[in-house]
C-alpha positions in Angstrom: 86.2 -172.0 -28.2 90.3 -172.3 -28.5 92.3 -169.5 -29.3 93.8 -169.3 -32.8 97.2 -170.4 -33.4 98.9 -167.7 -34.7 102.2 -170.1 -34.9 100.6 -172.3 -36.9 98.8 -170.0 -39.0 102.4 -168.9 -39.9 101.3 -164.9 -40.3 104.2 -162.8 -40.9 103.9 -159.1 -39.6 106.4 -156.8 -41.6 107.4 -153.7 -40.3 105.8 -150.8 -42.1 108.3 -148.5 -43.7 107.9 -144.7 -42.8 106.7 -141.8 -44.6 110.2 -140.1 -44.4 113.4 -141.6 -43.3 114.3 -141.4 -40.0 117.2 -139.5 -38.3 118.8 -142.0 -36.1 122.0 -140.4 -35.1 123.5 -136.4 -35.7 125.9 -136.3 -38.7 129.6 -136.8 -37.6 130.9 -134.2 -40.5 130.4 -130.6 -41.3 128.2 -129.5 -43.4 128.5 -128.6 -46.8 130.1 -125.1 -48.3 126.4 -123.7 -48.9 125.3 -124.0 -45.3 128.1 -122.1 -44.1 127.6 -119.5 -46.8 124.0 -119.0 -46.2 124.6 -117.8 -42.3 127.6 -115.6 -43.8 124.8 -113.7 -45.4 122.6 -114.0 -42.8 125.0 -111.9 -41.0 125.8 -109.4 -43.3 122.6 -108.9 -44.0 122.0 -108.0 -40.2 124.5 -105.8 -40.5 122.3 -103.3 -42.6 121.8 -99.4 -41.6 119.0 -97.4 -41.7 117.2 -95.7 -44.7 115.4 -96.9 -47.7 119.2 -98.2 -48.8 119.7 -99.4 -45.2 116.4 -101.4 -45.8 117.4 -102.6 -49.4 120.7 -103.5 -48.6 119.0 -105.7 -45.8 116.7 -107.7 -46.9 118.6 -108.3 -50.0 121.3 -110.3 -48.0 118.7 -111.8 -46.1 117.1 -112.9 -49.7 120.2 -114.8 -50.8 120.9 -116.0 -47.4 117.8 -117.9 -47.4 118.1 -118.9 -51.0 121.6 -120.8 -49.6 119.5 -122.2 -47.0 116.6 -123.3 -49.5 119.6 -125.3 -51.8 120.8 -126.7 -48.1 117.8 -128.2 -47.0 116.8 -129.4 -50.7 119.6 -131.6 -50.9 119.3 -133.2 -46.9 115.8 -135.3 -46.9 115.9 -135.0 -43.5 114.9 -131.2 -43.3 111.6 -130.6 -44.9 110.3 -128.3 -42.1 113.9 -126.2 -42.7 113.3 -126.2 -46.8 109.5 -125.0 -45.6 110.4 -121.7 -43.4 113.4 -120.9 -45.5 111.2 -120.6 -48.5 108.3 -118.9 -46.7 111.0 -116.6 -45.5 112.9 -115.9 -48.9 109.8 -115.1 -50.3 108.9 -112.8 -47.7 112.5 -111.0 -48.0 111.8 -111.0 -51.9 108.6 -109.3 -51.8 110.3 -106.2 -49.4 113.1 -105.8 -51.4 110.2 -105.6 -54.1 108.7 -102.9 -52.2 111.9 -100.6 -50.9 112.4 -100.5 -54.7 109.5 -99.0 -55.2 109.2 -96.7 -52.6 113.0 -95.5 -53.5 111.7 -94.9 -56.7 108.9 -93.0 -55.6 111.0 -90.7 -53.9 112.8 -88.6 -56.5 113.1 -84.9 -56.6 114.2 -82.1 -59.2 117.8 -81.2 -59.3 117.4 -78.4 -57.0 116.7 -80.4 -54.4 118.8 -82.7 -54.8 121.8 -80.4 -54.5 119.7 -79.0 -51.4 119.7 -82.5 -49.7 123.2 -83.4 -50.5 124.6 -80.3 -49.5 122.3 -79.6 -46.3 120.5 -82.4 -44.9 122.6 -85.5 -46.0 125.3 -85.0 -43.5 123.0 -84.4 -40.7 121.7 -88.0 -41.4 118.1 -86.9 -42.8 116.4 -90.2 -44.6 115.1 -89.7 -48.3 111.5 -90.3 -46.4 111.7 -86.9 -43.8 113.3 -85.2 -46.7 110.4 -85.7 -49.0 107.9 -84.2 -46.1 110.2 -81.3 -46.1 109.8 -80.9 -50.0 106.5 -81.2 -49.2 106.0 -78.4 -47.0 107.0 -76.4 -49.6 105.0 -77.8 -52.4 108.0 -78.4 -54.4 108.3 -75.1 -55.5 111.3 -73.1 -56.3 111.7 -69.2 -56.6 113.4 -66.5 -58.6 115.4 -63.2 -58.4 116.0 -61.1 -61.2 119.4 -58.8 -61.2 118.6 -55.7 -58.5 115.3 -57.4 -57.6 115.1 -57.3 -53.5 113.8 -60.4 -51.8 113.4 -58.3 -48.7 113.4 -54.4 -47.6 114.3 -52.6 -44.8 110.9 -52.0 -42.2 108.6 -52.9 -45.1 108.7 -56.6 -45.4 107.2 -59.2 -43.1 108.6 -61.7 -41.7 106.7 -64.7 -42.9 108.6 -67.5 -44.6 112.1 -69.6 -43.8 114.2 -69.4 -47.5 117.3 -71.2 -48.5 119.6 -69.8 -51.3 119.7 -72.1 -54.2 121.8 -70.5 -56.7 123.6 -66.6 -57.4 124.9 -64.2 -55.0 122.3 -62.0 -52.1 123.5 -59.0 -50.8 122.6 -57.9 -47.4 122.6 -54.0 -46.5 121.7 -52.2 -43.7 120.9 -48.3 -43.9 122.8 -48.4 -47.2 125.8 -50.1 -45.8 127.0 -53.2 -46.8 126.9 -56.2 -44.3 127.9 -59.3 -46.1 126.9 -61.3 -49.1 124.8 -64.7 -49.0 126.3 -67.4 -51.5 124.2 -71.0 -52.0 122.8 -73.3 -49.4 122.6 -70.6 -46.9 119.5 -69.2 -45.3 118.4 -66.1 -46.6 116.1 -65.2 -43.2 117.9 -67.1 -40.5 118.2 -64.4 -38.1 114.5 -63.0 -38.8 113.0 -66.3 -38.5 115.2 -67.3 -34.8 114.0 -63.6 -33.7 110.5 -64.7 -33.3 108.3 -67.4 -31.8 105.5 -68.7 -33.6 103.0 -66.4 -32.5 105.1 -63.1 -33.1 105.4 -60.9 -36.0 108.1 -58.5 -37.0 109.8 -56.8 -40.2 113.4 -57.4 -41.7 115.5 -55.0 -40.3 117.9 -55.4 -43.2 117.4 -55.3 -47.6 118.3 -58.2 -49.1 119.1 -57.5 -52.6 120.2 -60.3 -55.7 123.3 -59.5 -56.9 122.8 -61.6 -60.3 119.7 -64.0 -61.1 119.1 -66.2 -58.4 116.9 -69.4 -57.0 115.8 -69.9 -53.6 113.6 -72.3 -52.6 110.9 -70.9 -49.6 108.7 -72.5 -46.8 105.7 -70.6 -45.1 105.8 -70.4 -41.4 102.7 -71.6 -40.5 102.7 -74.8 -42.6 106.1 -75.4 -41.2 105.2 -74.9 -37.7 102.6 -77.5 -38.2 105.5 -80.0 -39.9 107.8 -79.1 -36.8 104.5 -80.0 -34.6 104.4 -83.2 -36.3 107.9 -84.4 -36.6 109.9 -83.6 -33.5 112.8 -84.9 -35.6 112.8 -82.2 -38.6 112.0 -79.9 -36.0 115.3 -80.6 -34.1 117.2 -80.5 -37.6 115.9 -77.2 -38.6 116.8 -75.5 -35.4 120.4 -77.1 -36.1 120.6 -75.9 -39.4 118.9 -72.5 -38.6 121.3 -71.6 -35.8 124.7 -72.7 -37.8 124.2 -70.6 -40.5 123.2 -67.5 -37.9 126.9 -68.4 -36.3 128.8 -68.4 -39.6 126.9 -65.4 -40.4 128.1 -63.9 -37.3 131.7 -65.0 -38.0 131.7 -63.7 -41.2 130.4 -60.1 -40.1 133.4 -60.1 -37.1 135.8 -59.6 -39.4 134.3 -56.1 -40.5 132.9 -55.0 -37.1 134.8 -51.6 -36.6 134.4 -48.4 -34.8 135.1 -44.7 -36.2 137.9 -44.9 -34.4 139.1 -48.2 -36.4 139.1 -50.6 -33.0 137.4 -54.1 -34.3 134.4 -55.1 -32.7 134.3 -59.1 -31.1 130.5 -60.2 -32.4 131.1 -62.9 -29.9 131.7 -60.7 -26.8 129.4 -58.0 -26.7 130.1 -57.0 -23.0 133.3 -55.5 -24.7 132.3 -54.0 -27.8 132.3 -50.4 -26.3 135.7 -50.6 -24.5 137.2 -47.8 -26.6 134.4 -45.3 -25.6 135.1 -46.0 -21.8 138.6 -46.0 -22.2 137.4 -42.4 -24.1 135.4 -41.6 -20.5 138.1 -42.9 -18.2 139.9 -40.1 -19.6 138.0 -37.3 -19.4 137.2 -38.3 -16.0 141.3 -37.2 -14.7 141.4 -33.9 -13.3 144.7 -32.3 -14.3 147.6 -31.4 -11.8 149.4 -28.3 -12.0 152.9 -28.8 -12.3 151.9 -31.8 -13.7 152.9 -34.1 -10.4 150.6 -36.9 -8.9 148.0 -35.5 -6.3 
């Protein structure tokens, strides 16, 4: 049997045209305005902080930045795969700028706390998310003084709670002598609650008194012991905030610390706070010399 002729047959094979074009070459020019733009954003977007706003200012600029790379790869019919993952990704960025939203807007709190965070924790760098475990702790609740109504009395009152001054004025007495006053956003029971560890109980040693209506806001120490055991962080911010408003409390009583004898007291040196009395003995102690020469 002889082979076909395929020359005589005269078949003809054409050349089957692809799918997709081809890339043959890489493009000599730039690319367009929209490419550049869309790794602009990329990198401000990468640039975001920490935070439910860190968060939402992130993927945000991640959002259009793949949107600019969606229009790029649209318009070039050689980048399916890039039009693919850039739309898988914008949606992905979509839906958690969906979510931070919500969550941001879950996390609202009464006036009073507001000023408390803004005033109090904000600085120190506290997210909206440990604040809201703080708020937590203490259910949310906020406290009253009436005029002349004592939040805390000399040797009768435990020490049980950790309270921050809201609004009005606190006056702080020992013995029926005044020690200084305790204005908003100041801790009501710093030094009581630094005095004793968590298995300790004790007394105020001092009457804390409202001077005109007043709100305070209080936690309970066992619930937040077992916050402090659970965050490390707020743990580590309360101690901070705790023993800054015992030093200022401490500065502002060193300005009044004097003896009978009107000599002023350094709070921050207590080695030397009862020089006068043994300059006092010193001098006693010198034997006097008739005829009043040296000996």
């Amino acid at each position: 049997m002889e082979p076909p002729d395929f020359e005589a047959m005269n078949f003809t094979v054409e050349p089957v045209q692809p799918a997709y074009p081809t890339c043959a070459r890489w493009r000599e020019g730039s690319e367009g305005a929209v490419f550049h733009l869309a790794h602009i954003l990329l990198f401000l977007g990468f640039m975001g902080g920490s935070g439910y706003y860190g968060l939402l200012y992130l993927f945000a600029f991640l959002s259009l930045g793949f949107f600019c790379c969606c229009l790029w790869a649209w318009t070039d019919p050689c980048t399916t795969d890039s039009f693919l993952w850039s739309f898988a990704l914008l949606a992905a960025c979509l839906a958690q700028v969906l979510h931070v939203s919500y969550r941001l807007r879950g996390v609202s709190f009464d006036r009073d706390f507001q000023e408390l965070y803004g005033c109090v924790f904000k600085r120190l760098g506290v997210s909206l998310g440990h604040f809201g475990k703080i708020v937590s702790c203490c259910d949310g609740e906020v406290h009253a003084l009436e005029k002349e109504q004592c939040f805390a009395v000399e040797g009768k009152t435990a020490i049980d709670k950790l309270s921050v001054l809201l609004s009005g004025r606190v006056r702080v007495t020992v013995n029926g002598e005044f020690l200084h006053y305790i204005y908003p956003f100041q801790f009501l029971d710093s030094p009581e609650w630094d005095s004793l560890r968590p298995s300790e109980e004790g007394v105020f040693q001092v009457t804390l008194r409202a001077d005109n209506p007043c709100r305070y806001v209080a936690w309970r120490r066992k619930k937040l012991y077992l916050l402090f055991a659970k965050h490390r962080y707020i743990a580590k911010i309360f101690a901070l905030v705790v023993r800054n408003d015992i030093a200022e409390k401490l500065y502002s009583l060193n300005d009044k610390a004097f003896d009978s004898s009107g000599h002023r007291y350094d709070l921050r040196l207590p080695s030397y706070c009862h020089m006068p009395e043994l300059e006092k003995a010193e001098n006693l102690l010198q034997v006097p010399v008739k005829g009043g020469g040296a000996p």
